[in-house]
C-alpha positions in Angstrom: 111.4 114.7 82.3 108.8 117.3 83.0 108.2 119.3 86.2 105.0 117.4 86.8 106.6 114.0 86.6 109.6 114.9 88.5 107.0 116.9 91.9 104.6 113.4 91.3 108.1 111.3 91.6 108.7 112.7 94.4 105.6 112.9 95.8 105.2 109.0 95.3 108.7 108.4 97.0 107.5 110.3 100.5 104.6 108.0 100.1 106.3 105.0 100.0 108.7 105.9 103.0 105.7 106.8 105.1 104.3 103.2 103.9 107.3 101.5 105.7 107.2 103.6 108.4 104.0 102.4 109.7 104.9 99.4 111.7 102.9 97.0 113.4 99.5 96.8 111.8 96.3 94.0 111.9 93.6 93.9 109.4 89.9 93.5 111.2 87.1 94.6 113.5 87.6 94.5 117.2 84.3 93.8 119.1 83.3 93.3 122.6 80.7 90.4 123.5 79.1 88.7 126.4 78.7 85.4 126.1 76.7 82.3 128.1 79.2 79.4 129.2 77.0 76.8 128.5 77.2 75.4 132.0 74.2 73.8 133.6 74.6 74.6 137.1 76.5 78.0 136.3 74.3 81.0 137.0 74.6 82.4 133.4 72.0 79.2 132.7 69.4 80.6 134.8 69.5 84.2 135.2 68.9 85.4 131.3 70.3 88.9 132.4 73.5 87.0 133.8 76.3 87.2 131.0 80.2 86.3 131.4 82.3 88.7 130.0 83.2 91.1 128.2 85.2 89.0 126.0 87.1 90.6 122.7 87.2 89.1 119.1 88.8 90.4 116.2 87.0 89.0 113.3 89.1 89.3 109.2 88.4 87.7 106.1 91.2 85.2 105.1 90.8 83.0 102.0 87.1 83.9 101.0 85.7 83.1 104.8 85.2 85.0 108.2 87.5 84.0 110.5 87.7 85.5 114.5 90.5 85.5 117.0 89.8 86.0 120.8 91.6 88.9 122.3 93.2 88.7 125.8 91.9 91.6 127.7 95.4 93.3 128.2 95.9 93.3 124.6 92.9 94.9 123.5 94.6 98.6 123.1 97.3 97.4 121.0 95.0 95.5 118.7 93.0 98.6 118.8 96.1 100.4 117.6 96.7 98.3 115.1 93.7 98.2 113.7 94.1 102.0 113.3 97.5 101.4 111.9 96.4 99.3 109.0 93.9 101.8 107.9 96.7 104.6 107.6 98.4 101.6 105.5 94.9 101.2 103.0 95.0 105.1 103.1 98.5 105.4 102.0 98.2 102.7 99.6 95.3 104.1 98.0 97.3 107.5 98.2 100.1 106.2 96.6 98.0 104.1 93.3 96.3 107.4 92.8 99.8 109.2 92.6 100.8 106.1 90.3 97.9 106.8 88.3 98.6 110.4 87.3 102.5 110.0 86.7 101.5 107.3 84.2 98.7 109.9 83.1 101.4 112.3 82.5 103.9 110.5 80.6 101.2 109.7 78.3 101.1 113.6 77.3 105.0 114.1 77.6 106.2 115.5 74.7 108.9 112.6 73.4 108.0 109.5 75.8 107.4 106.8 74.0 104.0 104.4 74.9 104.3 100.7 75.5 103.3 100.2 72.5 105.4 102.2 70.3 108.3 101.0 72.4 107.4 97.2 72.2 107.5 97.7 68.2 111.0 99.1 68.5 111.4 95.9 70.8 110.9 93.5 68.4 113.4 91.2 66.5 112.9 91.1 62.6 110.9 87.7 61.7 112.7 85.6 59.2 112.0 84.6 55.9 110.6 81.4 55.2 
């Protein structure tokens, strides 16, 4: 194996343990809203300028439709942090696929590695006569 293949091998691997090293992570926004209650005699009703809140949502996409969570107030840092953690996890991913991408790249110009397709030809049983 080549010296480029074995450093991007290797580079890959210290990818992948950062990958699992990331912990606790939440795909989504985090936004902060003030809201009405609704109430007919509360005074959110009648003074426009009157809001309750602020009250914290993290919104996501899950099966093809937006979907939003309310945060509890003493949570909001932690879903803040994992919010940041899942970003260094689409970073990391993307990081490793590109890695992926140039290892495969390289075996494709490696003097003696066989392609798929050469290999899937050595594969392949002898058909019988008929």
């Amino acid at each position: 194996m080549g010296e480029k293949i074995k450093e991007l091998n290797e580079r890959r691997r210290g990818i992948g343990e950062r990958l699992v090293e990331v912990g606790d992570m939440r795909q989504g926004s985090l936004y902060e809203r003030s809201l009405k209650c609704g109430k007919a005699g509360c005074r959110c009703a009648s003074d426009k300028s009157y809001l309750h809140g602020p009250h914290y949502f993290l919104t996501k996409k899950a099966e093809g439709k937006t979907v939003q969570r309310t945060i509890p107030r003493g949570a909001v840092e932690s879903t803040k942090a994992q919010i940041a953690k899942f970003q260094e996890f689409r970073r990391l991913s993307q990081e490793f696929l590109a890695v992926n991408e140039e290892i495969c790249e390289a075996k494709l110009t490696e003097p003696g590695e066989q392609t798929d397709q050469a290999q899937k030809k050595t594969l392949r049983k002898p058909s019988k006569p008929k």
